[in-house]
N, C-alpha and C positions, 0 to 999 in steps of 0.2 A: 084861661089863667092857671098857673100851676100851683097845687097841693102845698098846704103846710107843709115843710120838712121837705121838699123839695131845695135844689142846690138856686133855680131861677123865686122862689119865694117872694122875695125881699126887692123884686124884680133889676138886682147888678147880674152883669153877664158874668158868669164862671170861666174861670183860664182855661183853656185846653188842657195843660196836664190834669185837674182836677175831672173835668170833663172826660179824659180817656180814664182816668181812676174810677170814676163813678160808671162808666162803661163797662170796665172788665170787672168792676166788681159786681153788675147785675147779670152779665154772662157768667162769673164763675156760679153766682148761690144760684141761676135757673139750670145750668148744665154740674151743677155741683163738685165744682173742680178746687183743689185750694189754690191754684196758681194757675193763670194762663199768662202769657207773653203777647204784647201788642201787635204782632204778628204771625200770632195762631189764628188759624182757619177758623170760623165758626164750623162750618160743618163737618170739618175732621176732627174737630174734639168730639163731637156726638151731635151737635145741633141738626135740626131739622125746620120744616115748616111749623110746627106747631109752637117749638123752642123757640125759635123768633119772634113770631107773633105773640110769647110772654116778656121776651126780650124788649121787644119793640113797646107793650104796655107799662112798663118797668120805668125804659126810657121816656117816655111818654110825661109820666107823672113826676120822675124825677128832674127833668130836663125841658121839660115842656115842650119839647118838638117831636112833632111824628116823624116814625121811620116805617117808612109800607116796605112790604117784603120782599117785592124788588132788590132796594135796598141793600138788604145781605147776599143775594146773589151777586151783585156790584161790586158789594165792597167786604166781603164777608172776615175783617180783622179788626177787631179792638180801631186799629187805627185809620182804619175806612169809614167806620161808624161814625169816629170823633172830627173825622172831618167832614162829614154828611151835616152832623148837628151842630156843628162851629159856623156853618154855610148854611145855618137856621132853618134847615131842610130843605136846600136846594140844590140840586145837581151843579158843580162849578164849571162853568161857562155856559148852564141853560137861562134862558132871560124866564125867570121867576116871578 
């Protein structure tokens, strides 16, 4: 179940643009950026293993779906993430 103050809370699914907002806004405050673009790299801004894996707990609580670290290897943009977690953490076209 997700956390107070969480955007899943109130348990209505959140839009996708809110969804990529609340994405790049836990990637900028864990990699400290004032702006990234939904098509910046995670790991060319600086991210690493470690960064994800705060990334991914961030997402976790705010969104309530996991994203294992795979994940950012896959799809390592703002807008890979958001469609990773739109697809309630399934690979699209894996049978889930």
């Amino acid at each position: 179940m997700a956390e107070s103050g969480s955007l899943v809370a109130d348990g209505a699914v959140p839009s996708e643009p809110s969804v990529r907002e609340e994405i790049a806004r836990i990637i900028s405050e864990v990699l400290r950026l004032d702006d990234i673009a939904p098509d910046d790299d995670f790991f060319a801004l600086g991210g690493h293993s470690l960064t994800a894996s705060q990334v991914s707990s961030r997402i976790h609580r705010s969104l309530g779906v996991e994203v294992p670290l795979f994940v950012f290897f896959e799809r390592p943009t703002v807008l890979g993430l958001t469609e990773y977690v739109m697809a309630g953490g399934t690979q699209p076209g894996s049978a889930a």
